[in-house]
C-alpha positions in Angstrom: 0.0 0.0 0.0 2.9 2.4 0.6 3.7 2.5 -3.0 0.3 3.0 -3.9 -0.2 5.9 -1.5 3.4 7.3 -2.9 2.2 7.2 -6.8 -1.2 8.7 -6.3 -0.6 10.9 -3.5 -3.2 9.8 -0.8 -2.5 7.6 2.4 -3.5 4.4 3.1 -6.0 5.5 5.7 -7.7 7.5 2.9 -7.4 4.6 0.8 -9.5 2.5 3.2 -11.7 5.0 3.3 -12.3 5.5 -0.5 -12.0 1.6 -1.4 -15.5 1.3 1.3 -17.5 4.2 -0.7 -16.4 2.8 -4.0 -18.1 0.1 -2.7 -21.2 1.5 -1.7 -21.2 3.2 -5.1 -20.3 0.3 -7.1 -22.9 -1.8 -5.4 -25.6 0.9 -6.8 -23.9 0.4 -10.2 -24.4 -2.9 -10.3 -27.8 -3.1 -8.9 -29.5 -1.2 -11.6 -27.6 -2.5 -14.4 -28.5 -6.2 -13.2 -32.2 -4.9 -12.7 -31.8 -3.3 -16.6 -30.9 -6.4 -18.5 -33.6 -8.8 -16.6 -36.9 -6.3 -17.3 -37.9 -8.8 -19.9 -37.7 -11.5 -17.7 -39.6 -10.0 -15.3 -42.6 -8.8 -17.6 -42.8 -12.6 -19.1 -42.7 -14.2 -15.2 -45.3 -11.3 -13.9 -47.2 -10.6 -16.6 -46.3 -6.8 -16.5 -47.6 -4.2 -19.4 -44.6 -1.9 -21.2 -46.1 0.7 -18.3 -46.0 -1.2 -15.2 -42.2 -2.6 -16.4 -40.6 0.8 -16.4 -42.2 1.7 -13.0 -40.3 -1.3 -11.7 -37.1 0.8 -13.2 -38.5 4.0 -12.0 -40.0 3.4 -8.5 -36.2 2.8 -7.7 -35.1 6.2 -9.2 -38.4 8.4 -7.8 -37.2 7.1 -4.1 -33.8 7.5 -5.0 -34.2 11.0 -6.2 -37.0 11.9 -4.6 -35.4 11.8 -0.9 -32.0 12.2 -2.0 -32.5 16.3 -1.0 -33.5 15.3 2.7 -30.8 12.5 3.0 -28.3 15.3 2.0 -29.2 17.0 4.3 -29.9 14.4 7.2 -26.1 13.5 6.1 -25.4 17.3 7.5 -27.4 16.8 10.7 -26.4 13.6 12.2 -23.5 12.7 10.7 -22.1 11.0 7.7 -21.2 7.7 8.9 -24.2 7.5 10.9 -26.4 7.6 7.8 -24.2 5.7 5.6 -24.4 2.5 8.0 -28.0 2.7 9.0 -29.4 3.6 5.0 -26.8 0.8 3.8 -28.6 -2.0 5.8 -31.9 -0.7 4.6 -30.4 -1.4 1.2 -29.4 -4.7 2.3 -32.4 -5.6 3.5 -35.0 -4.5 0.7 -32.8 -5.6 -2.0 -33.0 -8.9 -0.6 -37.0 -8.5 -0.1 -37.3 -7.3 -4.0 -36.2 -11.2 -5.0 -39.6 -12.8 -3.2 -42.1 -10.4 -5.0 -44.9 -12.3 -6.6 -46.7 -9.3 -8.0 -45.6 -6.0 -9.7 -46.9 -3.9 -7.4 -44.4 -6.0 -4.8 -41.3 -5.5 -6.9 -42.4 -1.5 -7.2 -42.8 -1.0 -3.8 -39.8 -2.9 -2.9 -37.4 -0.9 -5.3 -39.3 2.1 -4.1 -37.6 1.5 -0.3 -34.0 0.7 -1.8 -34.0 3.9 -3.7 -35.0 5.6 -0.5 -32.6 3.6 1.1 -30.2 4.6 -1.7 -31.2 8.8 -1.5 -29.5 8.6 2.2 -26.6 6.1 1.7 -25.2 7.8 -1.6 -24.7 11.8 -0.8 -23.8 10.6 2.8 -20.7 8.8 1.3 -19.9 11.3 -1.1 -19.9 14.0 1.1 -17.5 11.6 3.2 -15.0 12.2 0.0 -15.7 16.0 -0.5 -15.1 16.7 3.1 -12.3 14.2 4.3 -10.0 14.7 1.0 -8.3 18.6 0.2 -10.0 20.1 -2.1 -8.1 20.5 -5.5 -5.6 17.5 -6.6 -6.5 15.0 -4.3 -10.1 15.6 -4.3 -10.7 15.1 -7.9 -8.5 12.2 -8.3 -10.9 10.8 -5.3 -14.2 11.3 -6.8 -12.6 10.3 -10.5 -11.7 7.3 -9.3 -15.1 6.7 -7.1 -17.3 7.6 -10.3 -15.1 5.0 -12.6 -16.1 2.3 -10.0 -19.3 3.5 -10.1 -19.2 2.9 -14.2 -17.5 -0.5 -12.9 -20.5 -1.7 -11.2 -22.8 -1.2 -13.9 -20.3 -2.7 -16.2 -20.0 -5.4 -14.2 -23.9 -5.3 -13.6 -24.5 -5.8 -17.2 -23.0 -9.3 -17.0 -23.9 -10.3 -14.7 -27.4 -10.0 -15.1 -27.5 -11.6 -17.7 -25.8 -15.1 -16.4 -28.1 -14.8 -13.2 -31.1 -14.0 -15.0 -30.2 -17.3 -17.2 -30.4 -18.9 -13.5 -33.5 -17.2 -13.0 -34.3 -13.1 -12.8 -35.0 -13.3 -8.8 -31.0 -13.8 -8.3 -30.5 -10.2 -10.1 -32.3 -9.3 -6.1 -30.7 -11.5 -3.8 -27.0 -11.2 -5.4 -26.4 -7.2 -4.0 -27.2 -8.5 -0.7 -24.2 -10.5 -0.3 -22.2 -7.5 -1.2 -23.8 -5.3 0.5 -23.0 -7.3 3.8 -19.0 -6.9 3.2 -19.9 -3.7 2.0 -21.5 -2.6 5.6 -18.5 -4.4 7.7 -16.0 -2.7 6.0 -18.0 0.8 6.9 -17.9 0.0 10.3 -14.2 -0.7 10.3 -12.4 1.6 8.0 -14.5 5.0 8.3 -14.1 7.1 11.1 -16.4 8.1 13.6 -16.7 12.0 13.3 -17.9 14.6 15.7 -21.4 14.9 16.2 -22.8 17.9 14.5 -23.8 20.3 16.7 -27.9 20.3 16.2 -28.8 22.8 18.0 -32.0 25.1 17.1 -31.5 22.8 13.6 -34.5 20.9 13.0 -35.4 18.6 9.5 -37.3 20.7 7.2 -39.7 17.6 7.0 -42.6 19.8 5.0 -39.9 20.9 2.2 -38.9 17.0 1.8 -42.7 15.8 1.0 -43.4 18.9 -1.5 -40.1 18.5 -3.5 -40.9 14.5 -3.3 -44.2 15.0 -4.4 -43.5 17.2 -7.2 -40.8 14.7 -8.5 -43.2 11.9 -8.4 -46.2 14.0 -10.2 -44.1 15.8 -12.8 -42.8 11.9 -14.0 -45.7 10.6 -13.6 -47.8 13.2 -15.8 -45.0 12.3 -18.5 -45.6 8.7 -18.6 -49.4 9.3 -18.0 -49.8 11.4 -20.7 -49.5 8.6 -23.6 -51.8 6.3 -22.0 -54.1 7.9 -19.8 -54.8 11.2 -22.4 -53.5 14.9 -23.0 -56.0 16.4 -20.0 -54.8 13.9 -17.6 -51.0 14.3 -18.2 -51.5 18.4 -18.2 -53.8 17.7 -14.6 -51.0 15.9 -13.0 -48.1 18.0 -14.1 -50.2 21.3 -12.8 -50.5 19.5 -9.5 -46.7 18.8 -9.7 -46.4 22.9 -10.2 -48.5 23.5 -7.7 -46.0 21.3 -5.0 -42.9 22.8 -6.3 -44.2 26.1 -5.9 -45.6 24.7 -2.4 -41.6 23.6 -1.8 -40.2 26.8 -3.0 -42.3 29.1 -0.8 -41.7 26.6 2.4 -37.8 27.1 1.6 -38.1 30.8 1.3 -39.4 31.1 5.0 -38.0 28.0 6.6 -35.5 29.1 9.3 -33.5 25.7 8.4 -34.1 24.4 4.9 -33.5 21.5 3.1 -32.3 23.3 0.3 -30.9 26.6 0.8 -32.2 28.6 -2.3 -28.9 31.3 -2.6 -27.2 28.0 -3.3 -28.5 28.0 -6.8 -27.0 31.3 -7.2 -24.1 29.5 -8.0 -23.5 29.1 -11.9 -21.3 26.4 -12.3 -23.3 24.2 -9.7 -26.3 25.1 -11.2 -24.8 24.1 -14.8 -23.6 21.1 -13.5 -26.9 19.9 -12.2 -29.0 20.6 -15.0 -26.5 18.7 -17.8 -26.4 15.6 -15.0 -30.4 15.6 -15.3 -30.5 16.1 -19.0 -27.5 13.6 -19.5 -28.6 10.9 -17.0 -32.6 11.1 -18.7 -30.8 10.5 -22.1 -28.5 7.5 -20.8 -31.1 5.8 -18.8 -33.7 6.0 -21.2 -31.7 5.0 -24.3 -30.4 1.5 -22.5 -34.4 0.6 -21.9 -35.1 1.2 -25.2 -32.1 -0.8 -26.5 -32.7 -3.6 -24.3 -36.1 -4.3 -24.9 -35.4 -3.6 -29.0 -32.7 -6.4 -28.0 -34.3 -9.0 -26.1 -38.3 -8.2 -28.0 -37.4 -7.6 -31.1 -34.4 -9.5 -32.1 -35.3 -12.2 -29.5 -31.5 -11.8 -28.3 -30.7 -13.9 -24.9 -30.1 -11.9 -21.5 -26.6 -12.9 -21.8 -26.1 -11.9 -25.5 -27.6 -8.7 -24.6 -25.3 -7.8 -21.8 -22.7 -8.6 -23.9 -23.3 -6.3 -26.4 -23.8 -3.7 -23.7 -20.7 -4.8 -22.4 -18.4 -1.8 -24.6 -20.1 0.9 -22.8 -18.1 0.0 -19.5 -14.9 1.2 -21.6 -15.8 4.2 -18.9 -14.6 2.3 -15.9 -11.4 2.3 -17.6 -11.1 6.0 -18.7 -12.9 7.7 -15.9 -9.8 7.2 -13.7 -7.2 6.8 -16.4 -7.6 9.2 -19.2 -10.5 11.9 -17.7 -8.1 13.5 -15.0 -5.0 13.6 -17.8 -7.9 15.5 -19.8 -9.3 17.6 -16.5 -5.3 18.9 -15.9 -5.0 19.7 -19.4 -7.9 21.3 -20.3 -10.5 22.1 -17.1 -13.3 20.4 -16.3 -15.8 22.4 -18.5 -14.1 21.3 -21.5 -14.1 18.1 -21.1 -18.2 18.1 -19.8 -19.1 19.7 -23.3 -16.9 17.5 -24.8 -18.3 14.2 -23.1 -22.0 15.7 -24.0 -21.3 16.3 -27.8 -20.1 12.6 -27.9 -23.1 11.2 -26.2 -25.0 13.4 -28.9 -23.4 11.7 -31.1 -23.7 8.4 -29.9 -27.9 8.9 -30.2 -27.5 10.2 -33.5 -26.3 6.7 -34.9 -29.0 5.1 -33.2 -31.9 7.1 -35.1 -31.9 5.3 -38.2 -32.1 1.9 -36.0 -33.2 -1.1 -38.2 -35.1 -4.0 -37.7 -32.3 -6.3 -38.6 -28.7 -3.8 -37.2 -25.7 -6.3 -36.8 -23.9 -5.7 -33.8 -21.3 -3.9 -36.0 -23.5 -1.5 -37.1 -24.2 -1.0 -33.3 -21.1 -0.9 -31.4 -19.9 2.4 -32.9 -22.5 4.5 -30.9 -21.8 2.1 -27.9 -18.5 2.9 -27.7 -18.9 6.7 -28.3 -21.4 6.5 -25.5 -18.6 4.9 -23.2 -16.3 7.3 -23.5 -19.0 10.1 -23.6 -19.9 9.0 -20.0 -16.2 8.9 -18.6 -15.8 12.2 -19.8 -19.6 13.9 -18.4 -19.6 12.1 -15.1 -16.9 12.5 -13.4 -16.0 16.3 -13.8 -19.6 16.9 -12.9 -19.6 15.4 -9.9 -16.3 17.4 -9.6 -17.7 20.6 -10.5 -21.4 20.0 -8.6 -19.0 20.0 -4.8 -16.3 21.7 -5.9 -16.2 25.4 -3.8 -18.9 24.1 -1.4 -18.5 24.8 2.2 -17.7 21.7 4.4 -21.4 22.7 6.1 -23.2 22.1 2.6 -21.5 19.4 0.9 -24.1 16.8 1.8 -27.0 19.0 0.4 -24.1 19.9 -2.2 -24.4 16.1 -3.0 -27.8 15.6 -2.6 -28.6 18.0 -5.1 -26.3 16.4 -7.7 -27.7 12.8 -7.1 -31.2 14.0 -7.1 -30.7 16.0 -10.7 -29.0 12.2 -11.6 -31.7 10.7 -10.6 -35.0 13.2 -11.2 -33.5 12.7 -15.1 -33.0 9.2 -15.3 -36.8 8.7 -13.7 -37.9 11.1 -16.8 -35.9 9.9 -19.2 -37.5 6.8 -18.5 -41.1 8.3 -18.4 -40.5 10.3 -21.8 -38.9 7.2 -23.8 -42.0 5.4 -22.8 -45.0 7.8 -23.7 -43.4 8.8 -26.7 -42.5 4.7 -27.8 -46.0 3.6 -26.7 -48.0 6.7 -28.5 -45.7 5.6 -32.0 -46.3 2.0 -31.6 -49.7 0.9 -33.7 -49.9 -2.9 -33.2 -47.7 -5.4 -31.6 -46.0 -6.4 -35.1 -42.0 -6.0 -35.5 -42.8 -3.0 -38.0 -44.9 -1.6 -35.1 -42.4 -2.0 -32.1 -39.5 -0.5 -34.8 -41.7 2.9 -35.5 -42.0 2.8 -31.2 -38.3 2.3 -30.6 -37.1 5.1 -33.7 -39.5 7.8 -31.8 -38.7 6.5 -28.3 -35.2 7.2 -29.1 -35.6 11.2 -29.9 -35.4 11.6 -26.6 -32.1 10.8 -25.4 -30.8 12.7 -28.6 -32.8 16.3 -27.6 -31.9 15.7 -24.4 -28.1 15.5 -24.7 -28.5 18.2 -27.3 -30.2 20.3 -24.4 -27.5 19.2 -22.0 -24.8 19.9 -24.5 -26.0 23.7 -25.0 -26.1 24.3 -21.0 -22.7 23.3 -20.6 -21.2 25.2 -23.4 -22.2 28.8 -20.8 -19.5 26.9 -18.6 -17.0 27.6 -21.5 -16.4 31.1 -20.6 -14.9 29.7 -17.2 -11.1 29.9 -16.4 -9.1 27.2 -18.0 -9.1 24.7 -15.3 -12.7 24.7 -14.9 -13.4 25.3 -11.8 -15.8 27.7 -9.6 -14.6 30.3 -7.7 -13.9 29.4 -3.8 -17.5 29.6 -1.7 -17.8 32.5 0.3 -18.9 31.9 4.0 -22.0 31.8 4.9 -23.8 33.6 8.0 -25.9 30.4 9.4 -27.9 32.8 11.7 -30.2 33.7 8.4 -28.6 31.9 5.5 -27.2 34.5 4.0 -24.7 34.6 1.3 -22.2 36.5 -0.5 -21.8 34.3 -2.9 -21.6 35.7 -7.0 -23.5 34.3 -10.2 -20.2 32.8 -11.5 -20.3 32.7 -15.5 
């Protein structure tokens, strides 16, 4: 280890440290990339309707980024270990539960609680990295290395799903919780007990956390509503997802302690950063549903096959830590975000004219583009979402980042589904091609839209970075923080 620690510049106590949150991380990777490649599966075993199968997906992703704002901020209050351990062995626990559902509703519910479980464990061990590890070098390198294990897992996820769905799809549940045991004893050994924040006066802004979680939910649900259930029902629900978010901006404004502190957003790079994650993450997530099911329904491809020819995507788990901080030094982290985007625009682009009959040549030129696109957007995101946040914030810093992740992928999934089911006339192959060529607009506008936002971050310094946070009075939340370009 002392070698190690020599050539990359952190100790071995840090790398204890960073090996358990890669972990945690990887173990989220994994999950939902076993979960992705088993969806057929699941809707041939339960009987589900194109609908109900990307609520299984989503349920996961609405808890997940639904609470991820109050488990930021809980990571703040009562400390970052504390909610690591407790939320991990929720995960544990309902990962395992998932495996014995016998209805779809079950399985919904089920992934519903590990995403929750998921919102607290994930920004609480991020925000162990962003606040144990100096902020510059070392720091980046960190969180470079954490989000190419995080690429890792679902690399790793892809495969094997498919050989434990060949078992049978219930194994894609009770695998993580293996995993997720070692995970949990390594937590308690390696990471450090820290002082307990001082709470006092501080309360949870409990009311902020069910509007913002109740305008997530509505807003993606009026999306996938809206090609099934009619125009006036999809516009009804998204006006009553407004109406929360308003409800949730208006509690933050006069909350004393609130989840989200609003001046935060007068932040430009953070605020870039967050908005390209949602776009980006509602493109990715939603192109590899559509891909999988064109796989698996289409072109009657095996699980196994099908992860397989996923497989090239991973290439990310490789770059992320290799290539993306030689790029980060060289050229800033802006750069390389716009760069990462206009490749994953690319990447959809070749997938528009998708045929009925593609060989996996024709395919694995947009696959690999979207590999590297990721190791190049995620990363420096992540970096540029925490970086200049004080110590205080970077759990909400994190929470806010996961939740953008998250909130997209959940739409992403939503919009590729509405849009495939409104251009899909029939069950025929012709049909399901028409539904999958429409479906898959969506990633492309929304990596175009993400691609445009990040280009305003262009006009940063060279290295990329936001200008150090100013100090914030805690007696009324007051900042003197600038718009940053």
């Amino acid at each position: 280890m002392s070698a190690l620690s020599t050539s990359s510049g952190l100790s071995a106590r840090k790398w204890g440290i960073l090996l358990v949150l890669c972990g945690a991380i990887f173990l989220e990777g994994i999950d939902v990339a076993m979960l992705n490649v088993a969806l057929p599966s699941i809707r041939a075993d339960l009987g589900l309707s194109t609908g109900e199968l990307q609520w299984v997906m989503s349920a996961y992703v609405l808890g997940y980024g639904g609470f991820m704002l109050l488990g930021g901020r809980a990571a703040d209050l009562f400390g970052r270990r504390r909610m690591f351990v407790f939320w991990l062995g929720v995960f544990l626990v309902f990962s395992g539960l998932g495996g014995f559902a016998d209805a779809g509703w079950v399985l919904i519910v089920a992934r519903f609680v590990t995403g929750v479980a998921a919102a607290f464990m994930t920004p609480a061990g991020l925000s162990v990295i962003t606040t144990g590890f100096a902020e510059g070098p070392e720091r980046n390198k960190a969180l470079l290395v954490y989000s190419g294990t995080a690429a890792g897992g679902f690399t790793v996820g892809l495969v094997a799903g498919g050989l434990l769905t060949a078992v049978g799809w219930r194994w894609v549940f009770f695998a993580p919780v293996a995993l997720s045991f070692l995970i949990l004893v390594a937590a308690l050994v390696f990471i450090p007990e820290s002082a307990r924040p001082d709470r006092s006066g501080q309360r949870v802004d409990v009311a902020g956390a069910l509007t913002i979680t109740a305008a997530l939910v509505l807003i993606v649900l009026a999306v996938e509503r809206a090609a099934h259930a009619g125009f006036a029902v999809g516009v009804g629900t998204s006006l009553a997802g407004a109406a929360f978010l308003a409800a949730f901006l208006l509690i933050e404004r006069r909350s004393a302690e609130p989840l989200v502190r609003l001046g935060i957003f007068r932040n430009g790079s953070l605020l870039r950063a967050n908005l390209s994650a949602m776009l980006f993450a509602a493109g990715f997530f939603g192109f590899q549903f559509l891909l999988v099911l064109y796989l698996q329904e289409l072109r009657d491809w095996s699980t196994l096959r099908t992860s397989f020819a996923m497989l090239v995507i991973g290439v990310d788990a490789v770059l992320s830590p290799t290539l993306t901080p030689r790029l980060v030094d060289r050229f800033g982290t802006a750069r390389v975000i716009f760069g990462g985007l206009l490749l994953a625009v690319v990447s959809y682009g070749l997938f528009l004219p998708l045929g009925a009959d593609w060989s996996y040549a024709a395919m694995f030129p947009g696959l690999l583009i979207l590999g590297l696109a990721f190791s190049l957007a995620y990363g420096p995101l992540t970096i540029v979402a925490t970086d200049g946040i004080a110590e205080e914030e970077q759990g909400l810093a994190g929470g806010l980042l996961y939740t953008a992740f998250q909130f997209g992928a959940a739409l992403g999934l939503s919009a590729v589904t509405a849009v495939s089911v409104a251009a899909t006339h029939g069950r025929s192959p012709a049909a399901l091609l028409d539904g999958y060529r429409a479906g898959l607009l969506v990633p492309f506008a929304a990596a175009v839209l993400a691609a445009s936002i990040s280009a305003f971050g262009l006009r940063t310094r060279r290295g990329g970075e936001p200008a150090p946070a100013p100090s914030v009075d805690a007696s009324d939340g007051r900042t003197d923080l600038p718009v940053s370009g």
